[in-house]
N, CA, C and O atoms as CSV, one atom per row, in Angstrom:
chain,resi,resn,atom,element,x,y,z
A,1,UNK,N,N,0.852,-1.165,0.000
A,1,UNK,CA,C,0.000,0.000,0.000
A,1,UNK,C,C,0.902,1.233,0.000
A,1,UNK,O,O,1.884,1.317,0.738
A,2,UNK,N,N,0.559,2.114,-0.791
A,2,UNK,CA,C,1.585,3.678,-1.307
A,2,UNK,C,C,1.495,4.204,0.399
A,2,UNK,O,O,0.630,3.892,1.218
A,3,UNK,N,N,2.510,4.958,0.567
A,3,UNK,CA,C,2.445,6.045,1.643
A,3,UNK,C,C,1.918,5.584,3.183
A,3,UNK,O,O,1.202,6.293,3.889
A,4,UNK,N,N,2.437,4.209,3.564
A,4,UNK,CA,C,2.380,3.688,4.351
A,4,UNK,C,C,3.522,3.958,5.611
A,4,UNK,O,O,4.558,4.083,4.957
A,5,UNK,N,N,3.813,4.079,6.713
A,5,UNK,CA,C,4.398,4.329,7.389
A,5,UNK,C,C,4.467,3.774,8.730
A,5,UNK,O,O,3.441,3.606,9.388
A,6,UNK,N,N,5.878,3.417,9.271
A,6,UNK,CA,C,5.370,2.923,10.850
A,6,UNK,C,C,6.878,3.371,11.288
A,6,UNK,O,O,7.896,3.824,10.764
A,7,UNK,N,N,6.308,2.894,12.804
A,7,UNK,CA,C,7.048,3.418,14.002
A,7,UNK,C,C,7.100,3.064,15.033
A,7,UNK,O,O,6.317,3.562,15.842
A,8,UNK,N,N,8.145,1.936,15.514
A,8,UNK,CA,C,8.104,1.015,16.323
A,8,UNK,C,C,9.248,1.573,17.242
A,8,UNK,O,O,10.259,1.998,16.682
A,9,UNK,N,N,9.148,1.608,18.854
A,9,UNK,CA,C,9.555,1.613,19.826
A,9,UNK,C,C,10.192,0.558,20.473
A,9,UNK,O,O,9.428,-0.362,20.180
A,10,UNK,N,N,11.135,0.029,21.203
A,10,UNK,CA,C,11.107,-1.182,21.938
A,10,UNK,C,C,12.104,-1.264,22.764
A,10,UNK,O,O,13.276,-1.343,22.398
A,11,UNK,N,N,11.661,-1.250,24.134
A,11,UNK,CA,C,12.348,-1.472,25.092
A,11,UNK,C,C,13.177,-2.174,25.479
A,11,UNK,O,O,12.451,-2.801,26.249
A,12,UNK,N,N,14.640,-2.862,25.670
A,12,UNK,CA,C,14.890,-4.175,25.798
A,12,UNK,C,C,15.897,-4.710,26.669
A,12,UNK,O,O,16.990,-4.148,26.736
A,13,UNK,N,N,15.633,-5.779,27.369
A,13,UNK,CA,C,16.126,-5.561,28.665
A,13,UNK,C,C,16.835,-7.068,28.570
A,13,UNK,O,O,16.228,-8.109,28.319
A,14,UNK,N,N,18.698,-6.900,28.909
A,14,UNK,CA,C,18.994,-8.427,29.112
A,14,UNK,C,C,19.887,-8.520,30.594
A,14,UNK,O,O,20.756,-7.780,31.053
A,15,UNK,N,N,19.551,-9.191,30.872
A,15,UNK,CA,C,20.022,-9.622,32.313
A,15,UNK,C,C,20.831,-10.590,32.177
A,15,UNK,O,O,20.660,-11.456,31.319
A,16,UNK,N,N,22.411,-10.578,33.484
A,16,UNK,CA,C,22.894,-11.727,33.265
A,16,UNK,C,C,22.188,-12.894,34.185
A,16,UNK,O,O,21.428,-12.888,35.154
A,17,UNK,N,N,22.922,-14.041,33.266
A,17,UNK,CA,C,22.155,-15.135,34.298
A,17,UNK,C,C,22.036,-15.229,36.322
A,17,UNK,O,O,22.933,-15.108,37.156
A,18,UNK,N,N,21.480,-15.326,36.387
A,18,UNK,CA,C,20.874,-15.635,37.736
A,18,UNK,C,C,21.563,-13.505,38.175
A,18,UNK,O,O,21.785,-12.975,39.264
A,19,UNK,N,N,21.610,-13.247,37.524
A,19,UNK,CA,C,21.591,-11.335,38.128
A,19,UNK,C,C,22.935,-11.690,38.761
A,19,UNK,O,O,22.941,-11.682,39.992
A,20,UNK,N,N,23.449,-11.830,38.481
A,20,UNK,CA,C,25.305,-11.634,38.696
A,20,UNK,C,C,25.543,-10.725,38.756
A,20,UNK,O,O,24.594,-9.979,38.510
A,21,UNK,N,N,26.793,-10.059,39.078
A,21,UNK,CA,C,27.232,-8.518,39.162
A,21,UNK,C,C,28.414,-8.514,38.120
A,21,UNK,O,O,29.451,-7.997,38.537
A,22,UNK,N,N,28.428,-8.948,36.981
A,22,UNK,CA,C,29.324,-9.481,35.422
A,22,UNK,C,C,29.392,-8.561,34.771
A,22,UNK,O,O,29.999,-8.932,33.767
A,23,UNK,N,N,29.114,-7.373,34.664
A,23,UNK,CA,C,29.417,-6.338,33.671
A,23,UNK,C,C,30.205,-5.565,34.649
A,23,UNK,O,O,29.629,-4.998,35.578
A,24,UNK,N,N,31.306,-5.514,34.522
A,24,UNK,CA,C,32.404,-4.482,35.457
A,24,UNK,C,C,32.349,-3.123,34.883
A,24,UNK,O,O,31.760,-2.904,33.825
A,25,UNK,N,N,32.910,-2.270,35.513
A,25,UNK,CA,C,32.813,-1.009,35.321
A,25,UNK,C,C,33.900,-0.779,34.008
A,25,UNK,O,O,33.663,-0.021,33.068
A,26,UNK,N,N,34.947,-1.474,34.136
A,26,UNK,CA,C,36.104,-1.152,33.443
A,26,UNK,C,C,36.114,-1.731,31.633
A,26,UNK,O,O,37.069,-1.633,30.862
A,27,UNK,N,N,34.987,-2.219,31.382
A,27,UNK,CA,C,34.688,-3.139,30.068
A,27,UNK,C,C,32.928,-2.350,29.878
A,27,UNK,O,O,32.341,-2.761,28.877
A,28,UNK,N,N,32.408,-1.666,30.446
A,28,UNK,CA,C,30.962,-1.627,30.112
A,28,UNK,C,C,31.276,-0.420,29.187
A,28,UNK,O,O,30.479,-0.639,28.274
A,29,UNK,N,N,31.704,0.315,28.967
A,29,UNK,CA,C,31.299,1.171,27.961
A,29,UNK,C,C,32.121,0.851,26.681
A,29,UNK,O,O,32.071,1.671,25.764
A,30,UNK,N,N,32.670,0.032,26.577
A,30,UNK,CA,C,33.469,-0.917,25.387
A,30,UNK,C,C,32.310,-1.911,24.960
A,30,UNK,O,O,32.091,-2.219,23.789
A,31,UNK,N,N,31.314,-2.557,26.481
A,31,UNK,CA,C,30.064,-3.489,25.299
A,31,UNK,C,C,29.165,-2.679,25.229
A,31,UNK,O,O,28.180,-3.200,24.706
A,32,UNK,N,N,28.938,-1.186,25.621
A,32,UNK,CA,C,27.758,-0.268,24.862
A,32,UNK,C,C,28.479,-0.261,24.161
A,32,UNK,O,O,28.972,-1.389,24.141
A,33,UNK,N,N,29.023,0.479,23.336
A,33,UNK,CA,C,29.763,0.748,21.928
A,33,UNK,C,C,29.717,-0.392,20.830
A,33,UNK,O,O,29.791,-0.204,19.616
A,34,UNK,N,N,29.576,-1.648,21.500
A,34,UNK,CA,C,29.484,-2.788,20.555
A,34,UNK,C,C,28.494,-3.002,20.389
A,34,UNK,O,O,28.368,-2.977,19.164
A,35,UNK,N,N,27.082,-3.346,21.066
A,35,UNK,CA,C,25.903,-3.403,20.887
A,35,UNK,C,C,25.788,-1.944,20.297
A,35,UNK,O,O,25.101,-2.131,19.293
A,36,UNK,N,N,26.059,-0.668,20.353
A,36,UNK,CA,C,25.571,0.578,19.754
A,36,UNK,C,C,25.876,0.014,18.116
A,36,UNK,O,O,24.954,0.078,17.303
A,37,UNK,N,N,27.316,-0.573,17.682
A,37,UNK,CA,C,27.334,-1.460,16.218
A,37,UNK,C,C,26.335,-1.779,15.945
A,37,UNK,O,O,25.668,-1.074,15.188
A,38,UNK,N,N,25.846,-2.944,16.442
A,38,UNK,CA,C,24.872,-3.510,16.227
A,38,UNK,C,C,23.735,-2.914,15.786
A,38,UNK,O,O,23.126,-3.006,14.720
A,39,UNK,N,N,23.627,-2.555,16.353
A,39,UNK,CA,C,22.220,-1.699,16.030
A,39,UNK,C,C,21.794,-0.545,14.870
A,39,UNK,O,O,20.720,-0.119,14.446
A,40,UNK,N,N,23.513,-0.216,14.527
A,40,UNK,CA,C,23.502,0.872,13.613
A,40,UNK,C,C,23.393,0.188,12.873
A,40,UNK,O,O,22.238,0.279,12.456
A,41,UNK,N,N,24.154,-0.866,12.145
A,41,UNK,CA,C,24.854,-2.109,11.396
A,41,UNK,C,C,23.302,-2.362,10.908
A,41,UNK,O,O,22.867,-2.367,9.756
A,42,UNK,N,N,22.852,-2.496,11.711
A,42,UNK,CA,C,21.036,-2.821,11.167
A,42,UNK,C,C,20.483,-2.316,10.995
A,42,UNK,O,O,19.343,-2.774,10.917
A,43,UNK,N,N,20.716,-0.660,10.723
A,43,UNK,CA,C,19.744,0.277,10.422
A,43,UNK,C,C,18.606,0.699,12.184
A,43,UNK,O,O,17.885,1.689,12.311
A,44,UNK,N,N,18.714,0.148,12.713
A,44,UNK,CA,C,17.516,0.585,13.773
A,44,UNK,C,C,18.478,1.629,14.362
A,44,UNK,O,O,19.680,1.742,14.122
A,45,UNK,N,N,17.432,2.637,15.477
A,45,UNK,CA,C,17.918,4.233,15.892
A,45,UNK,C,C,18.286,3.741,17.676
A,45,UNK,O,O,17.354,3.561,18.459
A,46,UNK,N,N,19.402,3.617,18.002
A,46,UNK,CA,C,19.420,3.675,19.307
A,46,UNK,C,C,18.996,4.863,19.832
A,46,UNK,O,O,19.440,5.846,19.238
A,47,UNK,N,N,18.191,5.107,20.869
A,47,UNK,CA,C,18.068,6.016,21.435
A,47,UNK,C,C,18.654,6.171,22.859
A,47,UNK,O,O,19.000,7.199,23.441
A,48,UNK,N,N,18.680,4.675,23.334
A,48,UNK,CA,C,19.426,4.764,25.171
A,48,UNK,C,C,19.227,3.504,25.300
A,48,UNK,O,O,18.447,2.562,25.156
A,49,UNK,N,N,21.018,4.130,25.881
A,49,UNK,CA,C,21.508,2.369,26.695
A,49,UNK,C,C,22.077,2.534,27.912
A,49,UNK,O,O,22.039,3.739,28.163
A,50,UNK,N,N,22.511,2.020,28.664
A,50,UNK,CA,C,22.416,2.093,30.090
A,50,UNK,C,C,23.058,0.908,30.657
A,50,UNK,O,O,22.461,-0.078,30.224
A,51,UNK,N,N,23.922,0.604,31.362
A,51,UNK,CA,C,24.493,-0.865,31.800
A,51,UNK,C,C,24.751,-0.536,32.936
A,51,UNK,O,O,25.561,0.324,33.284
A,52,UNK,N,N,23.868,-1.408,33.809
A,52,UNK,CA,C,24.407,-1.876,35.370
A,52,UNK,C,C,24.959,-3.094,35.370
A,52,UNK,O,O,24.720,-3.905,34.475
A,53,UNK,N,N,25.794,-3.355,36.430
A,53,UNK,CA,C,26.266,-4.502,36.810
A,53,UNK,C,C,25.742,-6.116,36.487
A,53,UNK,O,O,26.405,-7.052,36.040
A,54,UNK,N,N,24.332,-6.071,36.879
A,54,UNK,CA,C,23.536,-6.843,36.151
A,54,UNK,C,C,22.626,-6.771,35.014
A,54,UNK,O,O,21.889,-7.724,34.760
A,55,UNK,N,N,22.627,-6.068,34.549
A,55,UNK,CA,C,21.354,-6.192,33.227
A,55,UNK,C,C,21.833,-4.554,32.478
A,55,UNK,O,O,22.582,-3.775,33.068
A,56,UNK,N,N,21.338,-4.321,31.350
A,56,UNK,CA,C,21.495,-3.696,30.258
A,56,UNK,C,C,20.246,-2.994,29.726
A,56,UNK,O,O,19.417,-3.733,29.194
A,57,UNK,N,N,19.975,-1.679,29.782
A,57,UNK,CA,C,18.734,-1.281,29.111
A,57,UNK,C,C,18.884,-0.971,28.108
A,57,UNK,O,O,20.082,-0.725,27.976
A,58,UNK,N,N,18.099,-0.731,26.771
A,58,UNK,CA,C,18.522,-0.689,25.947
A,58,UNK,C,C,16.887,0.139,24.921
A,58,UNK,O,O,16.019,-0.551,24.385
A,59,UNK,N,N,16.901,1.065,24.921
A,59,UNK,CA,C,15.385,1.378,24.022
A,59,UNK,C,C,15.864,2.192,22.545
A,59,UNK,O,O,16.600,3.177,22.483
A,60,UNK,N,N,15.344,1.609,21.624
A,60,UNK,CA,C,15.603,1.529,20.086
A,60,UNK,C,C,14.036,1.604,19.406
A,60,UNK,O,O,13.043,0.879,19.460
A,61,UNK,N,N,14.316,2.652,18.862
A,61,UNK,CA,C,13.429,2.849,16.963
A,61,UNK,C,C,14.141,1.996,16.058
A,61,UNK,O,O,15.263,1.927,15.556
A,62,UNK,N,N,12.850,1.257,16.040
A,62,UNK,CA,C,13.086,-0.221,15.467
A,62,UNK,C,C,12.904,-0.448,13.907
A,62,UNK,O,O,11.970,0.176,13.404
A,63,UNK,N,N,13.647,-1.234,13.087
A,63,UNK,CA,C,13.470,-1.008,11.613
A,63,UNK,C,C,12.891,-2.472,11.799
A,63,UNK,O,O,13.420,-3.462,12.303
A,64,UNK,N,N,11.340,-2.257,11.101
A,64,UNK,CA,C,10.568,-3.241,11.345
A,64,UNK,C,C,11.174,-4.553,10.023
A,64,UNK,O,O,10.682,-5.655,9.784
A,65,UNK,N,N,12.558,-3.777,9.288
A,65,UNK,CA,C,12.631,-4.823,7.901
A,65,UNK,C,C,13.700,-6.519,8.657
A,65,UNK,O,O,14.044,-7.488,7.980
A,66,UNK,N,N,13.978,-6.291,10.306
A,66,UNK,CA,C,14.659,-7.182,10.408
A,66,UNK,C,C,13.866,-7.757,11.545
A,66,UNK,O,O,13.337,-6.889,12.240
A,67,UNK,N,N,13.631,-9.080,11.939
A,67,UNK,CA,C,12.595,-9.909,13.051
A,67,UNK,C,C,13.271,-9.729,14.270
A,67,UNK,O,O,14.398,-10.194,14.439
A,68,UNK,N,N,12.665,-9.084,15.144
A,68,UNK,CA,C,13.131,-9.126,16.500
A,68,UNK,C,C,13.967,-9.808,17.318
A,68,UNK,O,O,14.729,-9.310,18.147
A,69,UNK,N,N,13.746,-11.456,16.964
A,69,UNK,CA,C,14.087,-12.791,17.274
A,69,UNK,C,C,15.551,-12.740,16.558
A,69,UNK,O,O,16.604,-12.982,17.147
A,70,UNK,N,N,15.438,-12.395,15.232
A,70,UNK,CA,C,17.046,-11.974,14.558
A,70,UNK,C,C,17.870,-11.019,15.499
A,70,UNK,O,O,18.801,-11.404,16.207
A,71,UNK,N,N,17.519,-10.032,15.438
A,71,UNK,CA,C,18.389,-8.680,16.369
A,71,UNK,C,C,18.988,-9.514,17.444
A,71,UNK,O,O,20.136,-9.959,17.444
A,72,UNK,N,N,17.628,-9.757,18.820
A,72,UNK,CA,C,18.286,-10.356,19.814
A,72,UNK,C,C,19.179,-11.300,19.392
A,72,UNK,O,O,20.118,-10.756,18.810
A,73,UNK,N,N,19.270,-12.413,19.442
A,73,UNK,CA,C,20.183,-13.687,18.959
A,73,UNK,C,C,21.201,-12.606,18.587
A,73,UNK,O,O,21.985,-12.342,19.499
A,74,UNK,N,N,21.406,-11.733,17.129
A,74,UNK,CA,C,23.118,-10.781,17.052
A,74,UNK,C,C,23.785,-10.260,18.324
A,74,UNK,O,O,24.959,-10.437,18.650
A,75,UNK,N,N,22.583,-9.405,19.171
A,75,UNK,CA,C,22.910,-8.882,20.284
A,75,UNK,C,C,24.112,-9.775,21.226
A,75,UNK,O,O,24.487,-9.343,22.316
């Protein structure tokens, strides 16, 4: 359909197993920068990422041309 448009949001949240305290201070902004790849690499818009010790926030304008299930699994 002509002149169709969308705009997908998505929040996304990965935790390490059992909430460990595994993301050190001294390596976390070396794996934002790598997941920020990622994401460019695929066309989707990071907007904010965030890394604590245990888990990773992550909210992205999403390019609906790649399956969700794909992204994660690269991530």
């Amino acid at each position: 359909m002509a002149n169709t448009y969308t705009q997908s949001y998505f929040h996304l949240v990965f935790a390490v197993k059992h909430r460990e305290a595994l993301i050190r201070k001294q390596w976390k902004d070396e794996l934002e920068k790598y997941i920020t790849g990622i994401f460019q690499n695929n066309k989707h818009k990071l907007l904010s990422i965030g890394s604590n010790p245990d888990h990773i926030h992550i909210f992205i304008g999403y390019n609906v041309n790649q399956l969700i299930p794909d992204l994660v699994e690269e991530i």
